[in-house]
C-alpha positions as CSV (number, residue, x, y, z in Angstrom):
1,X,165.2,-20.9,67.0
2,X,168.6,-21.4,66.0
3,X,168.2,-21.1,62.0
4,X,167.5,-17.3,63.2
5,X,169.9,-15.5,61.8
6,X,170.0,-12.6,64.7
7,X,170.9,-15.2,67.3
8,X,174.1,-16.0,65.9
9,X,175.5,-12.6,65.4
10,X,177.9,-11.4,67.6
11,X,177.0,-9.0,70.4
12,X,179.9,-7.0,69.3
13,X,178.3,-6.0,66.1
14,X,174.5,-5.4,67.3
15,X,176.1,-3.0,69.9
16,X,177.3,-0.3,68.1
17,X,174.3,-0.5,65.8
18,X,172.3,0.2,68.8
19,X,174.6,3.2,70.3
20,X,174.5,4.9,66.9
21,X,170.9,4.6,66.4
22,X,170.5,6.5,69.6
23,X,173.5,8.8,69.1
24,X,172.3,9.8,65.8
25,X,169.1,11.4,67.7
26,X,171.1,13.0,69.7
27,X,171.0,10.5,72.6
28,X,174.6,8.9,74.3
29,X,176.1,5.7,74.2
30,X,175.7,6.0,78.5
31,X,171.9,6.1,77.9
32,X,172.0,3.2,76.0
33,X,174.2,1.4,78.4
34,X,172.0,2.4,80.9
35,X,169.3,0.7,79.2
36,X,170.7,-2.7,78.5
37,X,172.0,-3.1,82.2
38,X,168.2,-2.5,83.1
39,X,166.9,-5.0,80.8
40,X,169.0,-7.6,81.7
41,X,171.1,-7.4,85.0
42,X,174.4,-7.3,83.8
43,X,176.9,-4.9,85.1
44,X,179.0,-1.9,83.0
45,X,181.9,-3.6,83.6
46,X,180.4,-7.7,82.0
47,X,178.7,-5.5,79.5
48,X,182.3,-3.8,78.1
49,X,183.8,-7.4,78.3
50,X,181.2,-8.5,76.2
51,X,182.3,-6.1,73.4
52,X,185.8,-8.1,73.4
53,X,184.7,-11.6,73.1
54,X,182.7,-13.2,70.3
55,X,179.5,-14.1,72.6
56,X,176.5,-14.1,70.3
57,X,173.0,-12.1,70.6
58,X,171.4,-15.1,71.8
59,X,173.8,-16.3,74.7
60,X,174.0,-12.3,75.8
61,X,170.4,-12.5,77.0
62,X,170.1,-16.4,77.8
63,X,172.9,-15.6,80.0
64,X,171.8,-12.6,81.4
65,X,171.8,-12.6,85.2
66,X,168.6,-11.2,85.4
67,X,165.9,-9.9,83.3
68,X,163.9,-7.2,84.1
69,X,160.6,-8.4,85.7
70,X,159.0,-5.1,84.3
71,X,160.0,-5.7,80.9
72,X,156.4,-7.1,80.3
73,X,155.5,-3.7,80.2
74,X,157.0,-2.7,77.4
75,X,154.2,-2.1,74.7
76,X,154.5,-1.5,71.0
77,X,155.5,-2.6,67.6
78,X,159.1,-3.1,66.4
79,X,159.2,-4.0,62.6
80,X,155.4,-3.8,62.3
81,X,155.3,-6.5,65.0
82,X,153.7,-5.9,68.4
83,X,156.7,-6.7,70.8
84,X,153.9,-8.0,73.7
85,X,152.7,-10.7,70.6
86,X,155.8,-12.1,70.3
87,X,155.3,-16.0,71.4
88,X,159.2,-16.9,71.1
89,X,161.0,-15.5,74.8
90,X,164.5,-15.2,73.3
91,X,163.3,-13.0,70.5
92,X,160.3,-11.2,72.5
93,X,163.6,-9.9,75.2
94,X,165.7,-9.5,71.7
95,X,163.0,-7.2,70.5
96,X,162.1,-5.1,73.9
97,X,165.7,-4.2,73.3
98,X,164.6,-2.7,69.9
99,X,161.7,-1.1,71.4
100,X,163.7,0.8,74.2
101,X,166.4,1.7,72.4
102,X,163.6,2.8,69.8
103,X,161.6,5.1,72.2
104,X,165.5,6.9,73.4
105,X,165.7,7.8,69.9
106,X,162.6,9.4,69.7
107,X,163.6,11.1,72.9
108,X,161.5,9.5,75.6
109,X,162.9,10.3,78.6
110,X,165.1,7.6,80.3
111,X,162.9,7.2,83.4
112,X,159.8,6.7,81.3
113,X,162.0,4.3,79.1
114,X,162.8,2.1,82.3
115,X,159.1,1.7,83.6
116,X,160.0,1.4,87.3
């Protein structure tokens, strides 16, 4: 796990990545905000703190107060890999990340996106 190189990046620098994947489809940075509080529990406020401190990709969700139970749900492949195969749980809640933000750029609708 820890010779992955995605674990040690810096939350700070996946973040925009993600907001301008989604912006660039013509989707907001509040959507994706939206969709990272649901996945893992954290508040608007802990997750604009995050973009000021060097906290890694891994600690973000190993410290998240609480995953999603319904992010089993989330079906589909993200780099030609079937998120639901994934056998490692940092990675698998790494990559349902991917997939959500994934399905907002395509323009899902947010309350499909969710799965509540």
């Amino acid at each position: 796990m820890a010779d992955n190189k995605i674990y040690q990046m810096q939350f700070a620098k996946i973040y925009p990545l993600l907001v301008a994947k989604a912006e660039k489809k013509g989707r907001t940075k509040m959507e994706v905000d939206i969709i990272i509080r649901w996945l893992t529990g954290y508040g608007q406020k802990e997750l604009e703190e995050f973009l000021k401190t060097p906290v890694t990709y891994s600690a973000f969700f190993q410290n998240a107060p609480e995953m999603n139970e319904n992010r089993h749900l989330i079906r589909g492949s993200v780099c030609g890999i079937k998120v639901e195969e994934i056998e490692e749980p940092l990675m698998q809640d790494i990559r349902y990340l991917d997939k959500l933000i994934d399905e907002l750029a395509k323009g899902k609708a947010l309350e499909k996106i969710l799965r509540n």
